[in-house]
C-alpha positions in Angstrom: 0.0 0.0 0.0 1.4 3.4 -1.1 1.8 5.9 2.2 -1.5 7.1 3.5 -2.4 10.7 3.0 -4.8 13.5 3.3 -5.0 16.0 1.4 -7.2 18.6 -0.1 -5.9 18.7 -3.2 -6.3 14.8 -3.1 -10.1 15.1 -2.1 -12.5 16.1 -4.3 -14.7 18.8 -2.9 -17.9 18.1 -5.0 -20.1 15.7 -2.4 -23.1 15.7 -3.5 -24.3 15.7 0.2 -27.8 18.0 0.6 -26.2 19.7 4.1 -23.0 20.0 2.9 -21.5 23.2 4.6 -20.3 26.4 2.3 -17.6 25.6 -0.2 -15.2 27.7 1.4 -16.1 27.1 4.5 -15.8 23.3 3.9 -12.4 23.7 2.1 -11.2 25.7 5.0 -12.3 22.6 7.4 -10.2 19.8 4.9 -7.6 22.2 4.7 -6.8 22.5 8.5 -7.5 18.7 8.8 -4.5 18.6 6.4 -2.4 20.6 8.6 -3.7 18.0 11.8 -2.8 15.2 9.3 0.6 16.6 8.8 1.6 17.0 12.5 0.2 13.7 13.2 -2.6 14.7 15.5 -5.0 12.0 14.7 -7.1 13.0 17.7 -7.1 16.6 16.5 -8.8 15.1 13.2 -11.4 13.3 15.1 -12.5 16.3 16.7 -12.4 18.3 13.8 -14.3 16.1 11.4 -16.4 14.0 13.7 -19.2 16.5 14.4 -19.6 17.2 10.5 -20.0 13.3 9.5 -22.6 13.3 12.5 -24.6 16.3 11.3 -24.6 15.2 7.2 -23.0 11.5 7.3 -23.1 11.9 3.3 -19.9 14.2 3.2 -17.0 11.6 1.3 -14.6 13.6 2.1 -14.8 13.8 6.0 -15.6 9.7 6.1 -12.2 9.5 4.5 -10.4 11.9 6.6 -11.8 10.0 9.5 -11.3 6.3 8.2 -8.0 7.2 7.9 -7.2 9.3 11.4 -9.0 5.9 12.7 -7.0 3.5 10.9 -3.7 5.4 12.0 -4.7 5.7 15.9 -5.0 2.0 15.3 -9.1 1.7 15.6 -9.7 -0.6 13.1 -13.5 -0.7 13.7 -14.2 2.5 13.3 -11.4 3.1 10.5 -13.8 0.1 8.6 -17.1 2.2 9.3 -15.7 5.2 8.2 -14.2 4.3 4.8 -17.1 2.0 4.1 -19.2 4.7 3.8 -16.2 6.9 2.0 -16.0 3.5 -0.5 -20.4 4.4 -1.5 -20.0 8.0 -1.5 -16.6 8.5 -3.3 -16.1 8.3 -7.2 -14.7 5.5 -8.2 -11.4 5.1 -9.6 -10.3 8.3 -8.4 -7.1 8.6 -6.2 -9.3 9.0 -3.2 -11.6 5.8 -3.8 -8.5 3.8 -4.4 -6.7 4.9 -1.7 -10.0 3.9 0.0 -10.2 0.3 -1.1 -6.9 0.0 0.0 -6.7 1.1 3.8 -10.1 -0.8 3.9 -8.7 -3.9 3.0 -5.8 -3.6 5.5 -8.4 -2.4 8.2 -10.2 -5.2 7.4 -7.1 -7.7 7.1 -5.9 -6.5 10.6 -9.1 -7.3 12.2 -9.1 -10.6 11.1 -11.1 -10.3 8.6 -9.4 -11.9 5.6 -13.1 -12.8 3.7 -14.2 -9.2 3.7 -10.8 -8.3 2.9 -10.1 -10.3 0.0 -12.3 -8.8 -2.8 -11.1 -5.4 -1.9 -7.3 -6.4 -2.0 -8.0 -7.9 -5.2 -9.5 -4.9 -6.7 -6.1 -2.7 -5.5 -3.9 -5.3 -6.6 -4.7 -4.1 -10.3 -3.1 -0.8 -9.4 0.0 -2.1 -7.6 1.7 -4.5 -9.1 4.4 -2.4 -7.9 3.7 -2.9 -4.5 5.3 -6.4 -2.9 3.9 -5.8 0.6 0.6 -5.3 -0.7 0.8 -8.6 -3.0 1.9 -10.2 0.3 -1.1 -9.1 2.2 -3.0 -9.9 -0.5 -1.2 -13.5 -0.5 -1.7 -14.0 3.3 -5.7 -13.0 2.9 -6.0 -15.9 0.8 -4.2 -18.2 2.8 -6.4 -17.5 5.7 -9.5 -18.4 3.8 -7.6 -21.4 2.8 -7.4 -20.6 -1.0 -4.1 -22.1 -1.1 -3.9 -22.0 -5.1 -4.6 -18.7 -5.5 -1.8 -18.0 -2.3 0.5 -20.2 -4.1 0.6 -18.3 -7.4 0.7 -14.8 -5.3 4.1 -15.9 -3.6 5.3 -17.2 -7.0 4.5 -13.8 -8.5 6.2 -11.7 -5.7 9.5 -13.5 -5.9 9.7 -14.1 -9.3 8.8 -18.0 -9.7 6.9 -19.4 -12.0 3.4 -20.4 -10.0 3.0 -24.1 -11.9 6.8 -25.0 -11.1 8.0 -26.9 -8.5 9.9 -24.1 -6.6 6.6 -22.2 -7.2 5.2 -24.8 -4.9 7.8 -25.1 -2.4 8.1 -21.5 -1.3 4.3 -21.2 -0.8 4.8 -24.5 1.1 7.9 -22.8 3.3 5.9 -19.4 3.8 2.7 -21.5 4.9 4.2 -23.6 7.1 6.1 -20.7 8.6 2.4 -19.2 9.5 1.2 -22.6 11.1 -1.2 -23.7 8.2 0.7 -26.9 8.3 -2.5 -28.7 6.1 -2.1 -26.5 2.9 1.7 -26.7 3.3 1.7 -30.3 3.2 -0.8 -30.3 -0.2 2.1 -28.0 -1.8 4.5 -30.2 -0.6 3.2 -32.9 -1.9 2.1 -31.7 -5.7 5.8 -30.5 -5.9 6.9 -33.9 -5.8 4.5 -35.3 -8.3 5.7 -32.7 -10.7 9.6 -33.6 -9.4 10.1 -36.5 -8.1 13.5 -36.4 -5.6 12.8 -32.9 -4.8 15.7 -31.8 -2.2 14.8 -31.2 1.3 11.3 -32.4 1.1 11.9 -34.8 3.9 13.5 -31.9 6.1 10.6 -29.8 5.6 7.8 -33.2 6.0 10.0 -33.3 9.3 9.3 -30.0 9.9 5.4 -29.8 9.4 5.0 -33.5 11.2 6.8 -31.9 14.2 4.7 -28.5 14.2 1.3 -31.3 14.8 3.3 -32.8 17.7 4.4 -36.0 15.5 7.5 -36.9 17.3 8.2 -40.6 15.1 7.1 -39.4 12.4 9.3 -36.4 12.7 12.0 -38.6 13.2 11.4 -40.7 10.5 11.8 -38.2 8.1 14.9 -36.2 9.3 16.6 -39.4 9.1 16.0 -39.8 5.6 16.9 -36.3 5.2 20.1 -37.2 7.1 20.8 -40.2 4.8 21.6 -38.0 1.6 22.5 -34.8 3.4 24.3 -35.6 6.4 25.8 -31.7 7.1 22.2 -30.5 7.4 22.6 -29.1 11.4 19.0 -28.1 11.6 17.8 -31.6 10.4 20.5 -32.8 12.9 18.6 -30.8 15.8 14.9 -31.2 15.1 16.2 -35.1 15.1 17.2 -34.3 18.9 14.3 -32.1 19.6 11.9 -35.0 18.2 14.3 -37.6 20.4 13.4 -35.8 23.7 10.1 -35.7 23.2 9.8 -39.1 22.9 11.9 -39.8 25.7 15.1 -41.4 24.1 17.8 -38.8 25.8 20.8 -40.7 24.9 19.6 -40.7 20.9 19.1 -36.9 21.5 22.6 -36.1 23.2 24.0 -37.9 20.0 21.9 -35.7 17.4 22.1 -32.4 18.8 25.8 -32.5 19.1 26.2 -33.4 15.9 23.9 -30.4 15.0 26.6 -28.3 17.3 29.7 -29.7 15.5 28.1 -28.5 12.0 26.9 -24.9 13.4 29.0 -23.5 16.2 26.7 -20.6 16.7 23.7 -22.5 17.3 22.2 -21.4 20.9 19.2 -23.1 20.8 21.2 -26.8 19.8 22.7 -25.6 22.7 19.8 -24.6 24.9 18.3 -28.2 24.5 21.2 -30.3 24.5 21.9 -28.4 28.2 18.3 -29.6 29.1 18.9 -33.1 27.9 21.7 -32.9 29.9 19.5 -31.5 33.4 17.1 -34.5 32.6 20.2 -36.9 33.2 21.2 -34.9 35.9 24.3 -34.5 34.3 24.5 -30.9 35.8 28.3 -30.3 35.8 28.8 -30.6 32.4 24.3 -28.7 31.7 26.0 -25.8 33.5 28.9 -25.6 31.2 26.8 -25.5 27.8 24.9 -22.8 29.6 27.5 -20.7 29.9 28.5 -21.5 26.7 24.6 -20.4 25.4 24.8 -17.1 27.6 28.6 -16.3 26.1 26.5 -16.3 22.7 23.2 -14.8 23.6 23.7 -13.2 27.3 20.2 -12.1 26.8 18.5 -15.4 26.5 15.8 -15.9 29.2 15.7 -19.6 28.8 18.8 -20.1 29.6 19.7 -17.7 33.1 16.4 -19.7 34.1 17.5 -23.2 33.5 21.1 -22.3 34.5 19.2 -20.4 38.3 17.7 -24.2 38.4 20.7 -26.2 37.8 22.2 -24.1 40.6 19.3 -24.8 42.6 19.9 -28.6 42.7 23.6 -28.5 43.3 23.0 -26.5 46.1 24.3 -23.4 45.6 21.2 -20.5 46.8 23.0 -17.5 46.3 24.2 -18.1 42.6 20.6 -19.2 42.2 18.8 -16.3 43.5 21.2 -14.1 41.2 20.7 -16.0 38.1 16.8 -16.1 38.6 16.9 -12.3 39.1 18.7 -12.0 35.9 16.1 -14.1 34.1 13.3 -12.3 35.5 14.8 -9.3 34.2 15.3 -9.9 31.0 11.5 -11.6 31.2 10.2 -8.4 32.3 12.0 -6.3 29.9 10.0 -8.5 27.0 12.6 -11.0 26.0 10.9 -14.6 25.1 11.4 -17.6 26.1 13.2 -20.1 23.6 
């Protein structure tokens, strides 16, 4: 979506509305909205325009200046009432209506929305090809209403794939499985490899999806095919371990997950669960050492002060624990997530 504006030279002040006030005086009225606009008073706006759309709800211009001082506050309710009314009243085609559609289709996307979104972020995509954000939305709208063909062939477009190939198939696949919708990256998945049989990494990424549905075997299962033709794969190597801990073979996971470390030095999180792996079999000497080792890396990983505070906990040592913990609860409080 191109940057939202408000102007009165963008506005067209012809409403047809029966109360509509004076020219000049109405001009005036857009005009210091404008200057509102411009020092990013949204508030100001409100106040300004809201008693006009009460008195003569017909004006186009003031539902747009609002819809859009709504949709920037963020109040996406009100930002939709607003600009649907602008969307009847406003002329269409003009720079105004379009820039309509399009802040009513985010609105609308924002608020979870996606059905009522789609046919309007359909209608802008003919006027911004340009625009790969927008596409994106537009992609993501129909993923949500599970219109995975048309998602797929959106992707393609914004990165330059052909839709029908198989990479066509495997980004959208990557992209949905990346927003949980695990199902419709499967189907891609899946119709890549009829079109190309041997397709690399499919088993990584069947690993991937069988592990996001809590499918610990069958996660396994396929990262060790994966592992059979691409052996220096260190992410396969750790969702192998993550997958061997939650079905309770620690031993198989120690193995995998420092195999994963060997191949990526930098990995905190191989790291993270290999040092929990290691708490589970009370091995704590050596789950304090690969601790330190994550918080040399990442000092501001919550995950690990708190499972480092623990492990100090059960050797007996209070003080370094109550230290560690109030580091962790720091960095907890100041927003950083848990691995």
């Amino acid at each position: 979506m191109r940057g939202i504006v408000f102007t009165a030279a963008l506005l067209s002040l012809g409403s047809a509305a029966a109360q509509q006030p004076p020219a000049s005086e109405y001009a005036g009225v857009l005009a210091q909205a404008e200057k509102l606009f411009a020092a990013g008073d949204q508030d100001g706006v409100i106040r300004l325009l809201g008693p006009l759309a009460a008195k003569d709800p017909k004006l186009a211009e003031v539902q747009h200046g609002l819809g859009i001082a709504y949709y920037q506050k963020p109040d996406f309710p009100n930002a939709i009432r607003h600009l649907s009314m602008a969307f009847r009243l406003e002329p269409e085609n003009t720079p105004a209506w379009r820039q309509t559609v399009e802040i009513l289709a985010m609105a609308y996307y924002f608020s979870n929305r996606a059905k009522d979104a789609l046919p309007l972020l359909e209608m802008a995509a003919a006027w911004t090809e340009d625009n790969t954000n927008f596409r994106y939305t537009l992609a993501m709208a129909y993923l949500a209403t599970h219109d995975r063909d048309n998602a797929r062939r959106t992707f393609a477009g914004i990165f330059g794939l052909a839709p029908e190939s198989p990479a066509g198939y495997v980004l959208a696949a990557d992209l949905m499985s990346q927003e949980k919708y695990v199902d419709d990256s499967e189907a891609m998945i899946l119709a890549a490899l009829k079109l190309q049989p041997g397709l690399p990494l499919v088993n990584y990424k069947l690993g991937l999806i069988a592990l996001t549905r809590g499918r610990a075997e069958e996660t396994a299962k396929h990262m060790l095919k994966e592992l059979e033709t691409n052996p220096g794969h260190s992410n396969a190597w750790h969702y192998l371990g993550d997958a061997y801990v939650r079905m309770g073979k620690l031993d198989d996971a120690v193995v995998a997950l420092q195999r994963a470390i060997w191949l990526n030095l930098q990995s905190a999180r191989s790291y993270l669960l290999l040092a929990s792996v290691y708490t589970q079999q009370e091995r704590y000497f050596v789950a304090e050492n690969t601790l330190k080792r994550v918080i040399d890396m990442d000092p501001r990983m919550y995950e690990a002060h708190f499972q480092l505070a623990r492990i100090y906990h059960k050797t007996g040592r209070p003080e370094l624990a109550r230290k560690e913990m109030s580091v962790a609860n720091e960095l907890k409080a100041s927003g950083a997530e848990p691995q």
